[in-house]
N, C-alpha and C positions, 0 to 999 in steps of 0.2 A: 504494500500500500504506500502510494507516494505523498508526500507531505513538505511541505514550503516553512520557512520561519520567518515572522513576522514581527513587527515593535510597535508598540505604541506608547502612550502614560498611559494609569491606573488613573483611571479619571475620578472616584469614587470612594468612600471610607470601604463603603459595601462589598467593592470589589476587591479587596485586600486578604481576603479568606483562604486564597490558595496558597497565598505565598507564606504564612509562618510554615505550613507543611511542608514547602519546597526548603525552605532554611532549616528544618528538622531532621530531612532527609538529607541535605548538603554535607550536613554538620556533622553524623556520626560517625566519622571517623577520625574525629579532629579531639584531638588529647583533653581539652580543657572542657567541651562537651559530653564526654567520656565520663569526667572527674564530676559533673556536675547530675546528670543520667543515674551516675552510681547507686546517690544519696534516695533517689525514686526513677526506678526503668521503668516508667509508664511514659511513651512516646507524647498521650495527650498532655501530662503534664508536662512538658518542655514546650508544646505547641502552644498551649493555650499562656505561658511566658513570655515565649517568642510574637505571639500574636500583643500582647501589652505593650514590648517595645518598637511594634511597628505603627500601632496605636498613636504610642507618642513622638511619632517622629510624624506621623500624616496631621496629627492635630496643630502641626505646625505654620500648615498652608501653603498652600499652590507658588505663593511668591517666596517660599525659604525652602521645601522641599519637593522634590519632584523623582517620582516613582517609575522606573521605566519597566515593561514586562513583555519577553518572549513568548510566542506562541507559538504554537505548531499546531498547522491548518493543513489537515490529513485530506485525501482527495473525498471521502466517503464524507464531507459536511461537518465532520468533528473537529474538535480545538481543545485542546489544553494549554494552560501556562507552564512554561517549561524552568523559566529562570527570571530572574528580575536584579535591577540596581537603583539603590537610591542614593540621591544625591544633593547634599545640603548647598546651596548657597550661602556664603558669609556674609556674615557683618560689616558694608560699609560697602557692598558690587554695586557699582553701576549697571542695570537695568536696559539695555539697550535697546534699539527701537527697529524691528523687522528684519533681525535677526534671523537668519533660515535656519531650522531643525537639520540634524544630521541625516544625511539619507536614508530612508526605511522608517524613521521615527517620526510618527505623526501626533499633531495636538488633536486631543478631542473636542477643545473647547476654550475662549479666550482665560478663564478663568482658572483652568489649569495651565494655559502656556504663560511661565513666568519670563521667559525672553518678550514678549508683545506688550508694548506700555504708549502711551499717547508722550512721545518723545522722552529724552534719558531719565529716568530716576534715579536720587542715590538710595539706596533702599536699607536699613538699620534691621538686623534682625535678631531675633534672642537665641543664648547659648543653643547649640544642638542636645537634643539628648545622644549621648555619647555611647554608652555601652547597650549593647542587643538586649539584656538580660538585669535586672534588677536584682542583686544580689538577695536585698533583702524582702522582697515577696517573692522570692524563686525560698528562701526559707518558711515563710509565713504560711504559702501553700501546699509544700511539703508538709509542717505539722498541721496544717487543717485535714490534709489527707488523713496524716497518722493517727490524728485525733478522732476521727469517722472509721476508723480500722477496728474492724470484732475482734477482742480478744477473749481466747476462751482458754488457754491454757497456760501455767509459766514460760514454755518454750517461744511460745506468739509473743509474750510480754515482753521477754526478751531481746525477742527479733525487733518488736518498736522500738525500744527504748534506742538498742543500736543504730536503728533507721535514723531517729533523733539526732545521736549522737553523728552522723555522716551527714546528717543535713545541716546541721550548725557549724560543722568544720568545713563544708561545699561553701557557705557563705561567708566564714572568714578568709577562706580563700581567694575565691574570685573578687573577695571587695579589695582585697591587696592587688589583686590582676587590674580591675578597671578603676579603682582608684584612681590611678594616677592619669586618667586619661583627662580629664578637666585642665590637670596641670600643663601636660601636653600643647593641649591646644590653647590653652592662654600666651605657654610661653613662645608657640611657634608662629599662630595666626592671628589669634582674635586683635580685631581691628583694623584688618587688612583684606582686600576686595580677594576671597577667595572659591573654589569649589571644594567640596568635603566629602570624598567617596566612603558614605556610611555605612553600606552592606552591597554586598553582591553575590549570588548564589544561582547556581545552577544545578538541575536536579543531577546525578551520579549517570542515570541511563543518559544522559544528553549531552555531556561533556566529550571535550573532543571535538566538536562539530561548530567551534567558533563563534559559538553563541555569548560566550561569555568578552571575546576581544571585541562581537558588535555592543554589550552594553558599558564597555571600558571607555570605544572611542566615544560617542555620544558627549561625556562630561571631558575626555584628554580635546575634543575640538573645541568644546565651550571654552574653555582656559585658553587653549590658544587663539580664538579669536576676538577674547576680551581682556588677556592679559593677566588672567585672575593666577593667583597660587593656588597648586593644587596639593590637599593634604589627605594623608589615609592612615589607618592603624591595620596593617596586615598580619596574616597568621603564616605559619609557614609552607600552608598550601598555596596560599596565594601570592607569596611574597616573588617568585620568578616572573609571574607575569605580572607585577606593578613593574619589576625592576625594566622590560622587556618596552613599556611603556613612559618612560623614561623618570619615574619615582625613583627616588635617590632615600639609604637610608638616613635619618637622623638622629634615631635615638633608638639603639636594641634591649630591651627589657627582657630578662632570663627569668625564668620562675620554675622553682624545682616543685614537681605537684608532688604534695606529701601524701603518704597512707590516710585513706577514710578513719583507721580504729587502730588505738597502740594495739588492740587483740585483733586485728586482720592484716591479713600478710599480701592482701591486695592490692599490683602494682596496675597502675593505670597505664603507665610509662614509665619504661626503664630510660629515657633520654629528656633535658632542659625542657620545659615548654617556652618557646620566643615569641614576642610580640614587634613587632618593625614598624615604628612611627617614622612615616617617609612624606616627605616631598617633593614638588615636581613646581619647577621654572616652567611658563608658560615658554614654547617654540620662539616667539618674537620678543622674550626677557633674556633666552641664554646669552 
């Protein structure tokens, strides 16, 4: 069965449903997802996380973020969302005025395309929400889980209390992980006309098929054709193809993920987990 890929924006809060799935399914094989999974392997519970922080990145609006999403439009009349990237606009861009979208990528509507404006604006916009995932309700919903868990014997009791016990060492973890991410971006961008590649995800069966370099260039030609800096926090899946895109490291953050339970001998990873705060000179800055 033959099948085309296609782009558009997420014109919609409504339409955002597919995508925590897709960043659920991107994700599993990514160490710090692993370490967080651990604490509660129930797929919904990571999605319906995943889905919070995509939440507050859409209630940000059309003029600070803008959602782009792959489809694949099969010949038999069906569609799926395949992969998607979003991408913040900074504090302090110039707004420019008739702008052309990158090829393949269409506006659904004036009020989603944040390049259309009745001549240049400078446009001020609020910090991004920065990390995918909220440490502390990724904890909160964990024990509301646990806390809705029958228990009917010592052994069950046990097993909660441990669950507990991995879900409050998941959240002191990852808040050490995103932490520092505010600091980051205070000390590298804010207040500077920039673009903020915040997520990008491609489901596993569809990788490979350059789906994910068409939703890279979309935001690498906005930068270049407005000058903007461009800034990302990558993992080490993704860090080859920022670099490949002309992202430069600037700041590598190491984190050795530690044992869920001094009584479990459960390694999530025997190697560093890395995080690469990079930056990219727009093409007409270098």
């Amino acid at each position: 069965m033959g099948s085309t890929i296609v782009y558009d924006y997420v014109p919609s809060f409504s339409e955002l449903e597919q995508l925590p799935h897709i960043q659920e399914e991107a994700l599993r094989d990514d160490g710090l997802h692993k370490y967080s999974m651990i604490a509660n392997p129930q797929p919904d519970y990571m999605v319906g996380l995943l889905r919070s922080g995509l939440e507050r990145n859409f209630a940000e609006g059309p003029d600070h973020i803008k959602f782009i999403r792959a489809i694949e439009r099969r010949s038999d009349g069906s569609e799926k969302v395949v992969g998607f990237s979003c991408w913040y606009f900074g504090e302090g861009y110039t707004r420019p005025t008739g702008s052309k979208e990158a090829e393949g990528v269409k506006a659904d509507d004036d009020k989603q395309d944040a390049m259309k404006s009745e001549g240049n604006v400078s446009v001020a916009v609020a910090p991004p929400a920065l990390a995918a995932v909220d440490p502390a309700e990724m904890a909160e919903r964990a024990q509301e889980l646990l806390d809705n868990q029958p228990i009917q014997s010592e052994a069950e009791k046990a097993e909660n209390e441990r669950q507990r016990r991995r879900a409050k060492r998941a959240e002191g973890f990852l808040s050490s992980v995103f932490g520092p991410y505010g600091q980051y971006y205070d000390q590298l961008v804010r207040g500077k006309p920039h673009i903020y590649l915040r997520q990008m995800y491609v489901l596993p069966s569809h990788q490979g098929r350059g789906i994910a370099s068409k939703l890279m260039q979309w935001g690498v030609q906005k930068a270049d054709e407005n000058g903007w800096l461009g800034f990302t926090i990558a993992t080490q899946r993704g860090h080859p193809m920022y670099l490949k895109y002309g992202f430069y490291d600037e700041i590598v953050a190491k984190f050795d993920l530690p044992d869920m339970d001094s009584d479990d001998d459960t390694k999530v990873l025997d190697t560093p987990y890395y995080n690469y705060v990079m930056l990219r000179k727009p093409a007409n800055k270098v």
